[in-house]
Every structure is written in C-alpha cells, then in structure tokens.
N, C-alpha and C positions, 0 to 999 in steps of 0.2 A: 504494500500500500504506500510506504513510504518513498517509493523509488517510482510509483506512478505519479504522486501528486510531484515531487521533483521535476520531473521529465516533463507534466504538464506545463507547472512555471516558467520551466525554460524555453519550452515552445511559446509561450505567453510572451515571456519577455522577449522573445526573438524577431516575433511578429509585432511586437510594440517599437522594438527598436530599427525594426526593419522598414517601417511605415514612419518612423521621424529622422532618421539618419539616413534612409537612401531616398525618401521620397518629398517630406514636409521641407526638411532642411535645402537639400540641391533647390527645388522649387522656389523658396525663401528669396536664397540668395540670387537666384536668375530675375525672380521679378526686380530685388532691389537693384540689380545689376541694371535691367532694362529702362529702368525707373532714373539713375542717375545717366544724364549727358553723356552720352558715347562711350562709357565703359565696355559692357557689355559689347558692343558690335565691334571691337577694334579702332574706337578714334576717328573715324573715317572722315576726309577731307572732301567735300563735295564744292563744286563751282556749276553752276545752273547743270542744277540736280545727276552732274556725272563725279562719281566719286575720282579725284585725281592724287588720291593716296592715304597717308595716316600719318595723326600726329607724333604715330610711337613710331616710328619707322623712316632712318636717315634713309634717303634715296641718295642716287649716283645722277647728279646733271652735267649735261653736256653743254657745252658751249660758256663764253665768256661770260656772257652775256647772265648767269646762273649762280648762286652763291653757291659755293661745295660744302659736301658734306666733310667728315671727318675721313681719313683714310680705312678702309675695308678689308681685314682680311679677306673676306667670304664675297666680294664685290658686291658690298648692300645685298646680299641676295639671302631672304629672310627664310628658307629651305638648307641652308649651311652656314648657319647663325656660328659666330664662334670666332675668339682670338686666334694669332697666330702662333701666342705662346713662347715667344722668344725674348729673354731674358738682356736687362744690362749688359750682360756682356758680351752678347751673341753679336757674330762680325757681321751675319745676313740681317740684323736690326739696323747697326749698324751704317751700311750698305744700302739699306731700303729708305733711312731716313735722311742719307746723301743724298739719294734721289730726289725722292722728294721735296726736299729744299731747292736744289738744281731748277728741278718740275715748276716751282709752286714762283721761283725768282723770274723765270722766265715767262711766265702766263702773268705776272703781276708787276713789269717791270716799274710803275710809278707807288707803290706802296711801300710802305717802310722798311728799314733793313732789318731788323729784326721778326723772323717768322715766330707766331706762336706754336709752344710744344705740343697742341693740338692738333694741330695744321701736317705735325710731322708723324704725330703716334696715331696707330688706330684705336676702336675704343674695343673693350672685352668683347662685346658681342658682335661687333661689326656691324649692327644695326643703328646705333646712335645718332636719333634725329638733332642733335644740338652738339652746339658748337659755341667757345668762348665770345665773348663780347670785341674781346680783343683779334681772335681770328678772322671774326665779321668785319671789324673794320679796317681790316689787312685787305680783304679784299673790295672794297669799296670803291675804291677809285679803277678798278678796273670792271665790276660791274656797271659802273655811272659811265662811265666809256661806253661800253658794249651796249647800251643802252641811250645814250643820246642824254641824261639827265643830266644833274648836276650831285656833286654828291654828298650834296647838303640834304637833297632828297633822298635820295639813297641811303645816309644817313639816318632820317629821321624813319624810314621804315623800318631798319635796324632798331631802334632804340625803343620803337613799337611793338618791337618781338621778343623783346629783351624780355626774361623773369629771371626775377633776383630771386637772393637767398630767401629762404621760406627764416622773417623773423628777424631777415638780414644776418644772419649768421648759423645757418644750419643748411649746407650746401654751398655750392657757385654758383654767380651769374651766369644763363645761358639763352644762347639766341637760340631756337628752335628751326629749323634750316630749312625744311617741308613747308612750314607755315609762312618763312620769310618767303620763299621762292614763288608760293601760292598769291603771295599777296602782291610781288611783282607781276606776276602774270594777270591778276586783274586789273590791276592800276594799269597795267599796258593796254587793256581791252575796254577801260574806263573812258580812255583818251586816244585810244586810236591807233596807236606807235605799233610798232613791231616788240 
C-alpha cells in the first residue's frame, strides 16, 4: 500500500511539474518575450516594412560610402558565430592586425593617425553590431566623402547612435553600426542622394 500511494504522488507530482515547467512557464516567458519591443523576434531592422537586418547583429558593408563593422572572424556570418582565438602572442594576430591597419590607413586616408584597437581586433563572436565612438569617428570623414555631406552631418548621426555607459559607468560607449548605417540609408532616400 505504501509503495502504491508513493508511486501515485510521484506521478502526481510529475504531471504537476510537467504542466508548469515544460508548459505554463516556456509559455510565460514567450508571451513576455513577444510583449517587450523586438526581443523575442530577433531585433529586426525594418525600412518600409522590408526587414534590412538586426540590431544584434554586426553586418559586413561594402563600399566607402558604409560605416564598418568590427573585424570578423567568421565574416559576420551569424551560422559560424565565433572568435578566432589567437592569443597576444600569436604572430598570425599579429600579422592580421598589420593588415588591417595597412587596410583601414589606406581606405581612410584623411582620418587621424591613430587607429582605434577596435578597428584592429575582432570581437569574440564575430557578430558584434557596435563599434567604439572613437572608431566611428575615425571613419567619418571618409564616409562624409563617399557621400557628398559634410561631416559635421555625419557627425551628428554618429552621436545619435551613440549609447553610453548604462549609469555612465557600467560598460562602454558604443555606436551601434547596423543602426548607424540604417539611418544613412534613409537620410539618403529622405533627400534624394545616392
């Protein structure tokens, strides 16, 4: 008797647990998910109603004319998400981050001599939509080029994408690089330009 009503309980509880823990709860959390701003769906970037990406998610742009993202293992490609795991001392770090400087003086030749270490390192995931304040305005004068603006304008859409520290002092300032680029491309379709 005593090993039946046991065996009941447990099946009791199993069934109780099984209807708050794999059912009430998941459920719970999707609504609140769907409930807050673009959690749930992935962040998505829409521009008359065609999604043109996400705000968790650095992309790879081409052309001058384009703020860049951070350097990519994985080349933005969010299917081989991941660093490339090469330490200080490594001579292909090394090596890749000469390039990159070479790369980055050459595409930006009226921007300041000093590159940011963002601009040179990739970030762990190789997904990273943001980018220092400082990297953004490294390239600024050769965006406001490729673009025909001024780069006071250019400028100030940087400074518009800019989130600071949460508190001012719990994280970095960072430009969000998907969402600057989004907002060039309206402003461009606002006024007509290329």
């Amino acid at each position: 008797m005593a090993i039946a009503r046991q065996l009941a309980a447990s099946v009791k509880a199993l069934l109780v647990l099984t209807l708050v823990a794999g059912l009430l709860y998941p459920a719970a959390i999707l609504a609140i998910g769907l409930v807050v701003p673009g959690q749930a769906n992935g962040s998505l970037i829409e521009v008359d109603g065609t999604v043109v990406g996400s705000s968790l998610l650095g992309q790879a742009a081409g052309g001058p004319q384009w703020f860049q993202a951070r350097p990519s293992a994985s080349d933005h490609a969010g299917d081989t998400s991941g660093g490339s795991n090469l330490g200080p001392s490594s001579e292909e770090l090394a090596s890749q981050v000469s390039e990159r400087g070479a790369a980055l003086r050459e595409a930006n030749p009226d921007a300041p001599a000093s590159i940011p270490a963002d601009a040179l390192t990739a970030s762990a995931s190789g997904l990273d939509p943001h980018i220092s304040p400082e990297y953004a305005a490294y390239q600024v004068p050769r965006v406001a080029a490729a673009r025909g603006m001024s780069a006071a304008q250019v400028q100030r859409l940087v400074a518009a994408h800019t989130e600071h520290a949460v508190l001012g002092f719990l994280g970095q300032d960072r430009v969000n690089v998907t969402e600057l680029n989004v907002s060039l491309a309206t402003a461009d379709a606002s006024t007509g330009s290329q």
